[in-house]
C-alpha positions in Angstrom: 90.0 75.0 84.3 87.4 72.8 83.2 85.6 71.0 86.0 83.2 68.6 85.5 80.9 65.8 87.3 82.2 62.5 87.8 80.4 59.2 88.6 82.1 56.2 89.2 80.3 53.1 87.0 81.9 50.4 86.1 80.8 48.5 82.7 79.1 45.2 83.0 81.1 44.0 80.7 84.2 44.5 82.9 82.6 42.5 86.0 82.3 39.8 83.7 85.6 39.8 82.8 87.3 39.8 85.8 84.8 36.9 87.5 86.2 34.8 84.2 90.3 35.3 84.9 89.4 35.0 88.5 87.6 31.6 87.7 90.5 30.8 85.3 93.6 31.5 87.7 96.2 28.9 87.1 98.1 28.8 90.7 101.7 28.3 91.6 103.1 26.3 93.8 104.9 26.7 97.6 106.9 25.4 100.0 104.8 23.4 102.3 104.0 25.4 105.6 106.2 28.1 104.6 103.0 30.6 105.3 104.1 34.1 104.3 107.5 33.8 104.2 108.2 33.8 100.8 105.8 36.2 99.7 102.0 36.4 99.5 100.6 33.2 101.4 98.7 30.7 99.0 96.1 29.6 101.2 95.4 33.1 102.1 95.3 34.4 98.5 92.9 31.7 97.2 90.5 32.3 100.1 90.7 35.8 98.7 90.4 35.3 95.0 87.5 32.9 95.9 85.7 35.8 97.8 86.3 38.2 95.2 84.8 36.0 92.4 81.8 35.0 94.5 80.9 36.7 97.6 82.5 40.7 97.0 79.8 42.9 95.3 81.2 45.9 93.7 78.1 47.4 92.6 77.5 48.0 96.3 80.8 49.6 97.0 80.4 51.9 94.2 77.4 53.1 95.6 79.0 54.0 99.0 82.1 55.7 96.7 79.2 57.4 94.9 77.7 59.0 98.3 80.5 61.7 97.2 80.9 64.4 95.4 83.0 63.7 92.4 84.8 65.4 90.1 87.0 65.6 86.6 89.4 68.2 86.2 91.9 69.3 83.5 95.1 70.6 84.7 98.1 70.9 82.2 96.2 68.1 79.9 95.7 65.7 83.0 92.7 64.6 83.5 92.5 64.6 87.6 89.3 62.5 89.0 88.4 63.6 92.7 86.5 64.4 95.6 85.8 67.7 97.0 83.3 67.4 100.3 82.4 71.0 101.0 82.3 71.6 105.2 79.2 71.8 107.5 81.2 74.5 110.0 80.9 78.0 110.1 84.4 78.5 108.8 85.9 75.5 106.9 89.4 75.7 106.1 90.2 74.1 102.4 92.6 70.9 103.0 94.3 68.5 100.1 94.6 64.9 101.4 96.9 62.8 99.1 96.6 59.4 99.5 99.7 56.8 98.4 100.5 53.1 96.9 99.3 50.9 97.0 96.3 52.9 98.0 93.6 55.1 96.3 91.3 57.7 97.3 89.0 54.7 98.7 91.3 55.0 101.8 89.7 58.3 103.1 86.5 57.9 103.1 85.9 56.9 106.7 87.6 60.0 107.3 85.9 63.2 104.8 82.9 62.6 107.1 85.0 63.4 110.6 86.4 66.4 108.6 84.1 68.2 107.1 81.3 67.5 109.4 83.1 67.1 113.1 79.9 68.1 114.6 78.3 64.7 113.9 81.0 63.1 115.5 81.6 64.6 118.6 83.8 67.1 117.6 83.8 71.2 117.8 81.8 72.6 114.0 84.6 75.1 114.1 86.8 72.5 113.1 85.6 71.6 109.8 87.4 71.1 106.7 86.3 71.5 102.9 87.9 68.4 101.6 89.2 67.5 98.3 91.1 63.9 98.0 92.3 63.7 94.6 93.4 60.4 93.0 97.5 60.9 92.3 98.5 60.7 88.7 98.3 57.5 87.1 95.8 56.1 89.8 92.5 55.1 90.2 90.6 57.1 87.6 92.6 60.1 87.1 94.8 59.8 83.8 98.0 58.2 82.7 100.9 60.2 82.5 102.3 59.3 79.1 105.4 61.5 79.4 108.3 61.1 81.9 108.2 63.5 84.6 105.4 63.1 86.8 107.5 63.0 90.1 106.6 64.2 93.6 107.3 67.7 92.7 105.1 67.5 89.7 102.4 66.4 91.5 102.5 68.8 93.9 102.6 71.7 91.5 99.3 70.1 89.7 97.2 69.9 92.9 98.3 73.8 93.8 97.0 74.7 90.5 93.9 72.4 91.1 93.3 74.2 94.6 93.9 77.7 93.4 93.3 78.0 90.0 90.0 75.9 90.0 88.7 75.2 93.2 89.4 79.1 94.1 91.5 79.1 97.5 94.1 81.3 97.7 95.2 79.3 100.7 95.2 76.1 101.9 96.2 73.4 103.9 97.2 69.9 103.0 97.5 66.5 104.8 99.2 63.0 103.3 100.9 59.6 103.7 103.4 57.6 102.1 103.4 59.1 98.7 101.2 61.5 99.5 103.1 62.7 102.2 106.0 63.4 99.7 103.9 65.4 97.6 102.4 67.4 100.6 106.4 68.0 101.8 106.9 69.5 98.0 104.0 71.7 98.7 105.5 72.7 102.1 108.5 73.3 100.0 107.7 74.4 96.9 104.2 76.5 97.3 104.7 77.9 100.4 102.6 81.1 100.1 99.9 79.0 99.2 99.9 76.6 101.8 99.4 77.1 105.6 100.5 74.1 107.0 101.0 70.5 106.4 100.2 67.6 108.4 102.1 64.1 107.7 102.0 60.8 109.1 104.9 59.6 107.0 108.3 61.1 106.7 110.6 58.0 105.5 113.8 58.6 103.5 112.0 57.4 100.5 110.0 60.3 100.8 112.0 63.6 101.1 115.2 63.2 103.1 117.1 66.6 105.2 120.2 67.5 103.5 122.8 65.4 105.6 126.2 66.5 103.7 129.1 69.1 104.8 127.7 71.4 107.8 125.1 69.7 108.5 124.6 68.9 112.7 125.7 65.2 113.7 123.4 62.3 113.4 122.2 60.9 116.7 122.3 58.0 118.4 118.4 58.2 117.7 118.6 58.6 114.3 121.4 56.5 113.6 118.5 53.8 115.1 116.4 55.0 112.8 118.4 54.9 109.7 119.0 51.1 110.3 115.9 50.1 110.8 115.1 51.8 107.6 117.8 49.7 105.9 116.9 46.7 107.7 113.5 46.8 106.5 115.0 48.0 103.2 116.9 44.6 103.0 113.8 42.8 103.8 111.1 44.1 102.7 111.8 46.6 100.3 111.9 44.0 96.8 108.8 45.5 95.5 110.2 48.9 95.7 113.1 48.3 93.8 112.0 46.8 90.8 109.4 49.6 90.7 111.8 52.0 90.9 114.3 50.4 88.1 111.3 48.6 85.6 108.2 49.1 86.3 107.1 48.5 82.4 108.0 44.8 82.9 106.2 44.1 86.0 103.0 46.0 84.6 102.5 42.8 82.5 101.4 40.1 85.1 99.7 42.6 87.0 97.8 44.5 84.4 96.1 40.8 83.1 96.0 38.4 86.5 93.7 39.9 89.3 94.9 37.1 91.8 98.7 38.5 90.6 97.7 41.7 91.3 95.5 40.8 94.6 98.9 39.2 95.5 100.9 41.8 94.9 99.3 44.4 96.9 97.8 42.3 99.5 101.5 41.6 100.7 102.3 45.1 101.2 98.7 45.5 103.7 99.7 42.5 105.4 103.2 43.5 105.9 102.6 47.1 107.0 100.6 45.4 109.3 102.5 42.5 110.7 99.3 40.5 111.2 98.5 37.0 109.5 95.4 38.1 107.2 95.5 41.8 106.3 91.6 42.7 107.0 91.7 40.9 110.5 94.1 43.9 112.1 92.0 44.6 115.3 89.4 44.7 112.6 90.5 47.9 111.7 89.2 47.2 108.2 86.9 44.6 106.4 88.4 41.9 103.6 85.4 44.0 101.2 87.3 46.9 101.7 90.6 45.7 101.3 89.0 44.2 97.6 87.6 47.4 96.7 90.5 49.1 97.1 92.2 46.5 94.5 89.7 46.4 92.5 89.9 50.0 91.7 93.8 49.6 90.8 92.0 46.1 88.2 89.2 48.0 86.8 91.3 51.4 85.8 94.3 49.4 84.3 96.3 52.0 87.0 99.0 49.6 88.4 101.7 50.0 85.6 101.2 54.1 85.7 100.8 53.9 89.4 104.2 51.9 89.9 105.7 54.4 87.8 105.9 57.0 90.2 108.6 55.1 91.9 110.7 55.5 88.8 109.8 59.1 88.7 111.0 59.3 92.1 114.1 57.7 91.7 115.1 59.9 88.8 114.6 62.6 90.8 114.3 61.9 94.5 112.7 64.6 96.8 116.1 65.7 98.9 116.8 68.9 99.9 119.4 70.8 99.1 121.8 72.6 101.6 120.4 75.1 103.9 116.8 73.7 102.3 114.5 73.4 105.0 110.4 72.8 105.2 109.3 75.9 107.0 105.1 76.2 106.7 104.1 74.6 109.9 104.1 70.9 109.7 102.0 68.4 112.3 103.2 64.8 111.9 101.5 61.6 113.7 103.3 58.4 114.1 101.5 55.6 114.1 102.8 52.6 116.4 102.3 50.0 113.8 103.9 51.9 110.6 106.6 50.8 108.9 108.7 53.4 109.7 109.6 55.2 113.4 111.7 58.0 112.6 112.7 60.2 116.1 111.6 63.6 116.2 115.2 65.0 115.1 115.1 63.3 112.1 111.6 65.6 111.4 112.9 68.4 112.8 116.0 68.6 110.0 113.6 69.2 107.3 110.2 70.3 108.8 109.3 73.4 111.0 107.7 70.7 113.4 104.6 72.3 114.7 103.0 69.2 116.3 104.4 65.7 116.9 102.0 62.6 118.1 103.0 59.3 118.7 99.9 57.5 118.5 99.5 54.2 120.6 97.8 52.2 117.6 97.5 51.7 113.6 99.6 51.2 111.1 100.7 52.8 107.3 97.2 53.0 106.3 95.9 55.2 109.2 92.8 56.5 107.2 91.3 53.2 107.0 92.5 51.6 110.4 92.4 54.0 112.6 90.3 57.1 111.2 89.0 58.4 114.4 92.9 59.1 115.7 93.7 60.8 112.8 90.9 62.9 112.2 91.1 64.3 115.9 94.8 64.7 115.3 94.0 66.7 112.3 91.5 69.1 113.2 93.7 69.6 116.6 96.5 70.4 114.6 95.3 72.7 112.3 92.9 74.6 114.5 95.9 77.2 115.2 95.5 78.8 111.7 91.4 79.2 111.9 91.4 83.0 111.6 89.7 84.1 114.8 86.1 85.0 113.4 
């Protein structure tokens, strides 16, 4: 497999490009005081737009994406940009983290650090990681799926390859959310001699669902909850995810050629996954600078239209399993108050061999960013059972 050094550096010529359409945004129109009801708030997406053109400086958040170490690889005639952090521990167990939409690899950063190194954060050195956070198929600047196919499945099968074939671990353990939870299930699933355990802090029906047909144990009261608050939200919230997962193509167009469209577009699913008014004000969890940078990775790679994709992929052939299917690597899954989603334990326990269940007491869908510190400790405590004893 042919590895190679990556740098991210973005062409001149592209910064000047997007300060002109953001200059040259022609703005609709809303109902008076209607705030964010109808969609992305107007008031709050100029403020935005007007910070991006003139006060966000991407030269200096490419050098903090730069600090790491990353790579190119080709696997099956992909091109797969990402990072591989190698641990500070005596011991470091290899771990996959898989990031989701309408997210990038930007999301972990705050957290390779805690990982591989937990020393320098108060942690135990036996706990360290070697950390690789690829960029999924389609996004930030890994290549463009061309053919149909590229499901969850898919995925999961390239970064086995890319761990094993040409990173060289035999075994390995693997952490996600949202999409990236999905494909970390399929590696539960699909590579389990490969992988040790898995560690999720997502496990919505969107993602992989327990076979609930003929023989399968009653639904309970708790997860008949569950399953309508998933519909509620569904009914409410759940637009974007439908005409991704039925035509994709035809909303690439806006977003692909208007940075406030596409600033819009994914600034309504932060701020919704987060129930608060501005998206980078959520217990300052996170800064509006990085909140741009991670759209502005989705602008300057041309990755939304291959990124929405996947939701097509998905639909064509959703991640269910079949009868008598069940998850059975270890699995450690955190629930974060503030999520979407609040599945019971049951619900889990149908599809995963839960090993560890934490219901943490803050944060939201993007734990990484918001609440890195929770997670990481969650991690390393989770996975510190399969350290071999040396």
């Amino acid at each position: 497999m042919n590895i190679q050094d990556y740098r991210v550096n973005i062409p001149d010529s592209d910064l000047e490009d997007l300060g002109r359409r953001l200059a040259r945004t022609r703005w609709p129109d809303e109902v008076l005081g209607s705030g964010w009801d109808y969609g992305a708030d107007l008031a709050y997406v100029k403020e935005l737009v007007a910070h991006w053109q003139a006060g966000f400086d991407w030269r200096a958040q490419e050098e903090k994406i730069n600090a790491f170490h990353h790579y190119r690889a080709d696997v099956d005639d992909l091109g797969i940009h990402f990072i591989h952090e190698k641990g500070k521990g005596p011991n470091p167990i290899p771990l996959i983290i898989t990031h989701g939409w309408p997210g990038t690899f930007f999301e972990m950063l705050k957290i390779i650090p805690m990982l591989t190194d937990p020393g320098a954060y108060g942690g135990d050195p036996m706990d360290s990681f070697d950390v690789v956070v690829p960029s999924l198929p389609g996004y930030g600047f890994s290549d463009r799926p061309t053919a149909p196919g590229m499901n969850l499945a898919a995925v999961a099968g390239v970064w086995a390859k890319l761990m094993t074939e040409g990173l060289g671990y035999q075994r390995f353990a693997a952490q996600g959310g949202d999409w990236g939870a999905g494909v970390t299930a399929r590696l539960g699933a699909d590579h389990a001699v490969k992988v040790m355990a898995i560690h999720l802090t997502s496990v919505s029906t969107a993602l992989f669902s327990p076979y609930l047909g003929p023989g399968s144990a009653e639904i309970t009261a708790q997860e008949k909850a569950y399953l309508d608050e998933r519909e509620a939200w569904s009914q409410g919230e759940g637009g974007y995810f439908h005409i991704q997962s039925t035509k994709p193509q035809t909303l690439a167009y806006g977003l692909t050629d208007s940075p406030a469209g596409l600033a819009a577009w994914i600034v309504d699913r932060w701020r919704t996954w987060g129930l608060d008014e501005k998206p980078e004000e959520r217990r300052n969890y996170y800064t509006v600078d990085e909140l741009l940078t991670n759209i502005a990775i989705y602008w300057f790679s041309s990755g939304i239209g291959s990124a929405n994709r996947l939701y097509f992929e998905n639909r064509a052939k959703p991640s269910h399993l079949a009868q008598g299917q069940r998850i059975e690597v270890p699995c450690g899954i955190a629930i974060f108050a503030q999520d979407q989603s609040h599945p019971p334990k049951e619900w889990a326990e149908r599809a995963c061999n839960v090993a560890r269940w934490t219901e943490m007491p803050r944060g939201g869908h993007f734990a990484a960013m918001e609440e890195p510190k929770l997670l990481a400790e969650d991690i390393r405590e989770f996975f510190r059972q399969f350290r071999p004893l040396t």
